[in-house]
N, C-alpha and C positions, 0 to 999 in steps of 0.2 A: 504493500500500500504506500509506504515513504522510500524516497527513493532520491540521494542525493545525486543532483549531475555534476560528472567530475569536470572540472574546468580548471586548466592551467594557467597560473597567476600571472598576473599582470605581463604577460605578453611573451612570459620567458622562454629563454629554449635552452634548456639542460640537456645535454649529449651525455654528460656521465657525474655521477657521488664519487668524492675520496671522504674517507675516514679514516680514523686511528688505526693503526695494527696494534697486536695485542688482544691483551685482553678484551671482550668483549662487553658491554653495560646494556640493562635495560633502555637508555633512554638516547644511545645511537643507533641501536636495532631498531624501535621504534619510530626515532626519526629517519633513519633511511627506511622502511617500511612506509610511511605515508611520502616518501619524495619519488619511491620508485611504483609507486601506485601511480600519481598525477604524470610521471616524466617516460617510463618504462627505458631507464635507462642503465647500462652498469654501476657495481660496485668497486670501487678499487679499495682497498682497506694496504693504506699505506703512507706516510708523512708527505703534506700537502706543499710544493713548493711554492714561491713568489709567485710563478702564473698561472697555478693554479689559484692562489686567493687573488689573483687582479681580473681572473679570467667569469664572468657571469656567465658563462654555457659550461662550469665547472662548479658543481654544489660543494660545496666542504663542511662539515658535518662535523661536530663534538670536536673540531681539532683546529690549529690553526689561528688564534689569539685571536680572532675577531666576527665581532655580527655585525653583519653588512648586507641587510635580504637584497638589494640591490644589486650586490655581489655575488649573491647565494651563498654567502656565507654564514652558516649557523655555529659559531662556539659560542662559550658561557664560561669557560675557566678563567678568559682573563675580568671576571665583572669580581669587588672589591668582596673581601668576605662577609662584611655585613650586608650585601647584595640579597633580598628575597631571593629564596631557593627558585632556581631556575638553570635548568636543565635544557637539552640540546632539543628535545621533545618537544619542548617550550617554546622555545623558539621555530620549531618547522609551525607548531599549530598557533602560533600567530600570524608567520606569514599569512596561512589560507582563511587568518579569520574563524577559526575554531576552538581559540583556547579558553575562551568565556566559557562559550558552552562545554568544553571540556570537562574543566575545571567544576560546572553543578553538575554534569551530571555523569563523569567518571570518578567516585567516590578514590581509586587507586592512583589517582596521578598528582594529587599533592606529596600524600608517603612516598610516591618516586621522585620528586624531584630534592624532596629533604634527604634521603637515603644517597641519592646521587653528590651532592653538594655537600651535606654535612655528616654524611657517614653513618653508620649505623646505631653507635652509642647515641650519639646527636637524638637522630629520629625516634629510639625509643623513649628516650627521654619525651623528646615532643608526645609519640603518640600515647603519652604514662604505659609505658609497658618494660617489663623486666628485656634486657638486653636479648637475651636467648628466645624472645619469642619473635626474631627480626628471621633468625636460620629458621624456624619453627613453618615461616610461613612460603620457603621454597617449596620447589615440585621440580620430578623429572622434565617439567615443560621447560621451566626457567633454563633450567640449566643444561637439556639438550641444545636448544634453540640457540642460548647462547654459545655453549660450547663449538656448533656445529657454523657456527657464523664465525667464532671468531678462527679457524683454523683454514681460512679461505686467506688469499690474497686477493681473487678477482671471483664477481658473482655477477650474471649475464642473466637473461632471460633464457629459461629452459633450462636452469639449473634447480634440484631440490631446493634448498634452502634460499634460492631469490624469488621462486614462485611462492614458497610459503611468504616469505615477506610480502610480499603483494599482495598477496590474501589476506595477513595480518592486518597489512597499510588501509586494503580497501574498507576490511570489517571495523576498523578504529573509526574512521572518517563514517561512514553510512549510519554506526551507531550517532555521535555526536549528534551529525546534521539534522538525523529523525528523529532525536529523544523530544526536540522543542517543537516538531510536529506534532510528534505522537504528544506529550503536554496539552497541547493546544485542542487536541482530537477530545482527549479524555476531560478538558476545563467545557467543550461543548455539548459531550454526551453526557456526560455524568451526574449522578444528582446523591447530594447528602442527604440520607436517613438520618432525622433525628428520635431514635426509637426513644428516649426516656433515660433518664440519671446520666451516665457516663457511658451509654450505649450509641454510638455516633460509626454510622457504616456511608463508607464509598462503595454507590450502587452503582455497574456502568451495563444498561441496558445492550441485547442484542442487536447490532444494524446489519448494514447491508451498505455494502459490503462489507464483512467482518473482519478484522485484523489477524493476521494469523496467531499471534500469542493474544489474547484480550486483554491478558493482566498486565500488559508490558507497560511500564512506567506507570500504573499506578500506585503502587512503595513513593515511588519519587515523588509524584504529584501529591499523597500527603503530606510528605517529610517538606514540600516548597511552598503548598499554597495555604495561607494564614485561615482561610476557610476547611480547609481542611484538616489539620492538621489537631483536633481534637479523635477523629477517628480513627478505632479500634479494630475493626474489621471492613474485608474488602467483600462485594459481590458480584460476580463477574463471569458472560458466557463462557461454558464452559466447548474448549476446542476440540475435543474428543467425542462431544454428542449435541442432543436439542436443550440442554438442561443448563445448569448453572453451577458455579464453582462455589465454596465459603470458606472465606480463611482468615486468619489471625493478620491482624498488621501490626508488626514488631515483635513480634510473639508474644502478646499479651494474654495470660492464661487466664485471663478470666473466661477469657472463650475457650471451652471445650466439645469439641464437638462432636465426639464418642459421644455424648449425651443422645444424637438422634439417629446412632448409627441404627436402633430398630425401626424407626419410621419407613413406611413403603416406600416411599417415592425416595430416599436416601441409601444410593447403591454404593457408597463409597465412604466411609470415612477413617482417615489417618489414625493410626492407635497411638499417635503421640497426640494428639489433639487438635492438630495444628489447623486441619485442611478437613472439608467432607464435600460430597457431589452429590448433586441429585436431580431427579428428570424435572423438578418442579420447573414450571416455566414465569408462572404467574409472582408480580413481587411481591401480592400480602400474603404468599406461601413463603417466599424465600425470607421476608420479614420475622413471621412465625417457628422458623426453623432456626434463625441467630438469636431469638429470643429464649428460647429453649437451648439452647446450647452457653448461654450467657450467668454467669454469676456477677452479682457486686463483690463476693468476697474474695 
């Protein structure tokens, strides 16, 4: 249904990315992943010289002492250390004008640019978390990906790991540019339930055409919009059949919803509580069913 159209910035024409050799970072994979989405052009992962940073049909990337988008130059090392955390990341998604929306509604790319810039002790400290929960929160992704990147000199189109990048590049950018669609979709269809006490549900009716996820950015739309942002639970078609999804927003357990796992029309509900489905179509059924799943205490 949302669908960003890819458009090359202001006029440019990138023939090829240099970056750093070495080690590889979350936030130059990323940025060459959204440069070689817009440009589809090589990687060279190697130290940038004089014409390459005077050269504008040469991106330079996390390396290279200078941001110059003019130049297509994106570093951030040489910015003072009390510089806002800002990362090479940062910089590609402001060239395109995405880093606003980045930033609401990619929850993970502030912790990256603080991890990147100030280090990991730094960031736990920012995010109040004991040190060891910074490793805690790798994965074989992270550290394939990186791995597999940094042990390249050159990456071309039709290579394993420069097509995954482009795919990476395109899914970062499609997400952003839709989330404020998809917001906008759900600020027009939606309607707050004010069932009684602290019972406050975001209801978002079946349309037509239907969104393939229905619940997509609704989390978000409570967590942003000051109307909403007392409610407790979501209600929302369900994409699996004619009926309707109910679930917890933030997991608040007051809502249990094993409560209406014996109800007829309730073919589904989660044994953690969280989530139940049912064919009801009607909302003073689907009202009736979070009402009965709902405690004050």
């Amino acid at each position: 249904m949302f669908f960003y159209n890819r458009v090359v910035s202001r006029g440019m024409n990138i023939t090829q990315i240099v970056t750093h050799p070495g080690g590889a970072h979350k936030d130059d994979f990323l940025a060459c992943s959204v440069m070689i989405y817009h440009y589809n052009v090589p990687i060279y992962r190697r130290e940038p010289t004089a014409e390459d940073i005077a050269d504008p049909e040469v991106c330079v990337i996390d390396v290279g002492g200078e941001h110059d988008p003019a130049k297509s130059n994106f570093d951030h090392h040489q910015f003072p250390r009390d510089y806002v955390p800002t990362c090479a990341l940062s910089l590609v998604l402001r060239h395109f004008d995405l880093y606003e929306e980045g930033r609401k509604f990619c929850d993970w790319l502030e912790p990256a640019e603080w991890f990147d810039t100030r280090g990991a002790v730094k960031t736990a400290k920012w995010l109040n978390v004991d040190r060891d929960v910074m490793a805690k929160l790798n994965s074989p992704l992270d550290i394939t990906c990186l791995r597999r990147f940094a042990k390249h000199t050159e990456l071309k189109p039709g290579d394993v790991i420069w097509e995954l990048m482009r795919m990476v590049g395109e899914d970062l950018v499609y997400y952003i540019s839709s989330a404020k669609e998809r917001l906008t979709y759900i600020a027009e269809h939606s309607e707050i339930l004010d069932l009684g006490g602290e019972l406050q549900v975001l209801y978002m009716p079946r349309t037509e055409p239907m969104p393939g996820e229905p619940s997509a950015g609704m989390g978000k739309y409570i967590e942003l919009e000051p109307g909403a942002q007392q409610c407790v639970a979501m209600i929302y078609p369900d994409r699996r059949g004619e009926g309707y999804a109910m679930s917890r927003y933030n997991d608040d357990v007051r809502l249990e919803f094993t409560k209406v796992d014996d109800c007829d029309d309730v073919h589904f509900a989660h044994k953690s509580g969280f989530l139940a489905k049912t064919s009801a179509t009607k909302k003073e059924r689907l009202i009736e069913l979070v009402k009965m799943a709902w405690s004050e205490n």
